[in-house]
FILO-905218 format. One record per residue: z, y, x of N, C-alpha, C in turn; residue in three letters. Coordinates in steps of 0.2 Angstrom, whole numbers, padded with zeros to 4 digits. Example, Ala and Ser with C-alpha at 12.3 -4.5 7.8 and 13.67 -1.06 7.14 Angstrom:
# FILO-905218
   nc3   nc2   nc1  cac3  cac2  cac1   cc3   cc2   cc1 type
  0039 -0028  0066  0039 -0022  0062  0039 -0016  0066  ALA
  0035 -0011  0064  0036 -0005  0068  0039  0000  0064  SER
***
This chain:
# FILO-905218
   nc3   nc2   nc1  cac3  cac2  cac1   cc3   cc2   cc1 type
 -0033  0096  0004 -0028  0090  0005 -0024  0090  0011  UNK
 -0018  0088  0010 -0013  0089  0017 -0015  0082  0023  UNK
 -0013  0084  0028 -0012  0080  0031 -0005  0080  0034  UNK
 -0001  0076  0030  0004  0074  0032  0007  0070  0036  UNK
  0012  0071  0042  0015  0064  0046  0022  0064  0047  UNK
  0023  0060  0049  0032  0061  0049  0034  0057  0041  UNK
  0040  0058  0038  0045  0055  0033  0040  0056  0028  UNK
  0038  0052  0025  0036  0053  0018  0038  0046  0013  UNK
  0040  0047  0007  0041  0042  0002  0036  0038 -0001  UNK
  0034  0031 -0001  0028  0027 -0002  0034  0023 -0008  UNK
  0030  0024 -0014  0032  0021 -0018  0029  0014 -0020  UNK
  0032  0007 -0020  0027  0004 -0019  0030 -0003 -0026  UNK
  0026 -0007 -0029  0028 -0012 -0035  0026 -0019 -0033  UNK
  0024 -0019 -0025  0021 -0026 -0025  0028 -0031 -0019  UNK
  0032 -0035 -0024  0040 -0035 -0022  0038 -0042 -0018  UNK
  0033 -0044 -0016  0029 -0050 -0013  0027 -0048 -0007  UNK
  0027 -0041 -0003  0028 -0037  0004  0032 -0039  0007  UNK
  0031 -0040  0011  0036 -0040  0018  0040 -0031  0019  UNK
  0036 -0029  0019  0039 -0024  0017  0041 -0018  0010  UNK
  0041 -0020  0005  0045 -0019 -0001  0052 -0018  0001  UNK
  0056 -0014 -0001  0063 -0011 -0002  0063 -0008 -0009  UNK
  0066 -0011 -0012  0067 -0009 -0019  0064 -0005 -0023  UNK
  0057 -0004 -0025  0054  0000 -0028  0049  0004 -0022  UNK
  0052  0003 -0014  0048  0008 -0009  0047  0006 -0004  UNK
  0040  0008  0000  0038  0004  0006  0042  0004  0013  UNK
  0043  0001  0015  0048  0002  0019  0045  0005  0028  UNK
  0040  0006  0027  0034  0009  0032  0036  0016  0033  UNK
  0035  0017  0039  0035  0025  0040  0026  0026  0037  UNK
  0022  0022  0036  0013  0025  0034  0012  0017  0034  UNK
  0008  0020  0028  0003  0013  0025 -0005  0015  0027  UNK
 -0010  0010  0027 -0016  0011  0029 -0017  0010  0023  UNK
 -0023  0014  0020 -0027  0013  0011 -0036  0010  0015  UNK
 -0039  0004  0011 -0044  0004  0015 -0045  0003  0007  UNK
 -0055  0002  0006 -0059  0003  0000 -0060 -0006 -0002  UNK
 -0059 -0009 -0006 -0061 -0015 -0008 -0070 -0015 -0006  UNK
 -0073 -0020 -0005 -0075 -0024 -0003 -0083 -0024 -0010  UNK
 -0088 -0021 -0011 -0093 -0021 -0013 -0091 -0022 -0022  UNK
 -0088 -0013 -0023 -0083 -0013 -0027 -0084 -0006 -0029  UNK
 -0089 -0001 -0036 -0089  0003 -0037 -0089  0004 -0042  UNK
 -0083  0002 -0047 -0083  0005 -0054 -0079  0009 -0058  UNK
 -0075  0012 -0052 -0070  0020 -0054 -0064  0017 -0055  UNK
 -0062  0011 -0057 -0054  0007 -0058 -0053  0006 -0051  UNK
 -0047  0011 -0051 -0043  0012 -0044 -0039  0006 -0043  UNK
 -0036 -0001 -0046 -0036 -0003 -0044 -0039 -0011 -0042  UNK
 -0046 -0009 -0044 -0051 -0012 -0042 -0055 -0009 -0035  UNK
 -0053 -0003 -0035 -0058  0001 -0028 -0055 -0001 -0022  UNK
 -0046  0000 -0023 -0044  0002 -0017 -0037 -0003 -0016  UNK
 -0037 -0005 -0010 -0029 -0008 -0008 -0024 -0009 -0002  UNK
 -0020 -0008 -0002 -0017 -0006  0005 -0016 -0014  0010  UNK
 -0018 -0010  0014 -0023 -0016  0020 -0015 -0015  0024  UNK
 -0010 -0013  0025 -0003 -0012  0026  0000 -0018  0023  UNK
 -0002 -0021  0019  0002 -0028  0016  0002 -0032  0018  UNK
  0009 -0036  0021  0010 -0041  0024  0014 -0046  0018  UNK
  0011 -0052  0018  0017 -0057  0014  0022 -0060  0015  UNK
  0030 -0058  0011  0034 -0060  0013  0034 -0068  0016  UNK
  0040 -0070  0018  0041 -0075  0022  0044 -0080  0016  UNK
  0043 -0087  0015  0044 -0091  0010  0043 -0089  0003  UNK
  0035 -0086  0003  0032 -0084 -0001  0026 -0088 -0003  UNK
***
């Protein structure tokens, strides 16, 4: 697995972000943390981005 830093493209569908930009997060890096007493291989039930802030007048 790479460990990359710097410019990467974060594809993102949840348009209720503070940070959303059309399809992408607008983040130079997002943090992925593991839900919460949660193991049954549906990813996304296991995992979610702890980087999510909610828009304002949301």
């Amino acid at each position: 697995m790479s460990h990359k830093k710097g410019k990467q493209t974060i594809g993102c569908e949840v348009n209720g972000c503070a940070f959303w930009e059309n399809q992408y997060c607008g983040l130079d890096g997002i943090k992925v943390t593991p839900c919460q007493h949660v193991n049954n291989g549906v990813p996304e039930d296991e995992t979610l981005c702890a980087s999510y802030s909610k828009k304002q007048g949301r």
